[in-house]
C-alpha angles and dihedrals in degrees: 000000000000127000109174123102121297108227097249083058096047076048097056097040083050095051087042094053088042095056088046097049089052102044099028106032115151094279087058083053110053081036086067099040089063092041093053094053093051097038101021089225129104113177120096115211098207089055091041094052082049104055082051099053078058089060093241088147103033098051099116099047124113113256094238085064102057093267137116095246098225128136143236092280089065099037085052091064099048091051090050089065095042083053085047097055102041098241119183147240135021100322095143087060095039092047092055098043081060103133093005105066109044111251098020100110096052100044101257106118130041118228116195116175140192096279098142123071117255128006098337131123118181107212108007102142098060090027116112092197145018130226119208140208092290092039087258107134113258132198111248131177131210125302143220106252116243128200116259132211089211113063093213102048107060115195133209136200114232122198090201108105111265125209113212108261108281136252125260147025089354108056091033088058089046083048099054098036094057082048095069095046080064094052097058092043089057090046093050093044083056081053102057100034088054092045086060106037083063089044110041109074129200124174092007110302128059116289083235089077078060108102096214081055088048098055100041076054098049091039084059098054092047096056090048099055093041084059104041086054091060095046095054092040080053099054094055105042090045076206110161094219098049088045081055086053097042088054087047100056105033089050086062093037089058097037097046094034089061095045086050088049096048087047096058090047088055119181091000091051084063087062133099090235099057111089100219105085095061077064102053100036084052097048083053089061101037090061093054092062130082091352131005126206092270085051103053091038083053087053105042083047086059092045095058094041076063110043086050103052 
């Protein structure tokens, strides 16, 4: 059996990355991330409508309801770039109230949900829509900000009662989803700590020919397949327990890759204008929502007990 990419698929996760490079490139980055700490809102509403005319959130839907038809692998991959590219705002939740909150699948309406424990909601200010605890839309009033790690999630406090996120399809899907943001962000963070080790020299040669330089690197790229393995097995399995897996590894994937890759840049990767720290500071977030590391080790652990009686 084959398990590699079909070439639609390659096609897709190549039309996805071109469109990002052209509409968020880094200058679009760092342009949010300003206007965010003057505004405290990150989503832009011409890019979003776009991703949406590319049927980014409708992707999933039946084509007889206005959708692409196509399944979680592939939305796996689009999500990777988006992941890659640090794209902002709630695009997990948006991309599953497609067809169930009006203007979601085109890009119209913003959905954030309940994805984080406790009182927490990413992204309500600029939101249109909330989804709750079983993925139904709820009515939620505005929060108290609190301060994010992350400079392009902003987060606020509710005082309306939270369930915990539910069980099932829902939050497996949000889970996996958000797994694969993190993937692209691990693979991006190879990218650039590899760019500068061949680029950033010391004694004479790039600090890339050092050996301690070579394995953070390789460690990296390590962390990043593995989990890019679990995410796409994942995907096409839909099982609850690896997506467990996949959420587990791709959340350290993300989260060390980044530290790796702030450590090879060293004094320069501390900086504002070093690009590795939105990834980390998003990774911390990211594995924070739909389930966090306790709650996949929780479920894995279930799924074993099981699996042995």
């Amino acid at each position: 059996m084959d398990f590699q990419p079909t070439q639609d698929q390659r096609d897709l996760r190549t039309g996805v990355r071109d469109l990002l490079a052209g509409r968020y490139d880094r200058e679009a980055l760092r342009a949010s991330v300003d206007r965010a700490a003057g505004t405290g809102r990150s989503v832009d509403r011409s890019l979003w409508r776009e991703l949406g005319a590319a049927g980014f959130f409708a992707l999933r839907l039946p084509e007889d309801r206005g959708g692409v038809g196509l399944g979680l692998p592939e939305a796996v991959l689009v999500f990777e770039e988006a992941g890659r590219a640090l794209l902002p705002g709630p695009l997990v939740a948006t991309h599953l109230a497609a067809g169930l909150v009006a203007g979601a699948a085109e890009g119209e309406a913003v959905v954030t949900a309940f994805d984080l424990e406790g009182p927490l909601v990413a992204h309500l200010g600029e939101a249109d829509a909330v989804l709750g605890a079983d993925g139904e839309p709820v009515e939620v009033h505005a929060g108290e900000p609190v301060r994010s790690a992350d400079p392009l999630t902003p987060l606020a406090r509710v005082s309306v009662p939270v369930r915990p996120v539910a069980a099932g399809t829902y939050r497996d899907e949000g889970a996996l989803l958000t797994a694969a943001l993190q993937l692209g962000s691990a693979l991006r963070t190879v990218e650039l700590a590899v760019r500068y080790a061949k680029e950033r020299e010391q004694f004479g040669q790039p600090i890339g020919a050092f050996q301690a330089v070579k394995h953070l690197c390789a460690q990296m790229l390590v962390r990043a397949e593995v989990a890019r393995t679990a995410v796409y097995a994942a995907a096409v399995t839909a099982d609850p327990a690896e997506v467990a897996g996949a959420k587990l590894l791709a959340d350290e994937a993300a989260v060390r890759n980044a530290r790796d890759c702030l450590q090879v840049h060293g004094g320069m990767g501390f900086t504002w204008e070093a690009d590795v720290h939105l990834h980390l500071k998003r990774a911390w977030v990211r594995a924070e929502q739909w389930r966090t590391a306790a709650q996949a080790e929780e479920a894995l652990a279930a799924e074993l007990l099981a699996a042995a009686e």
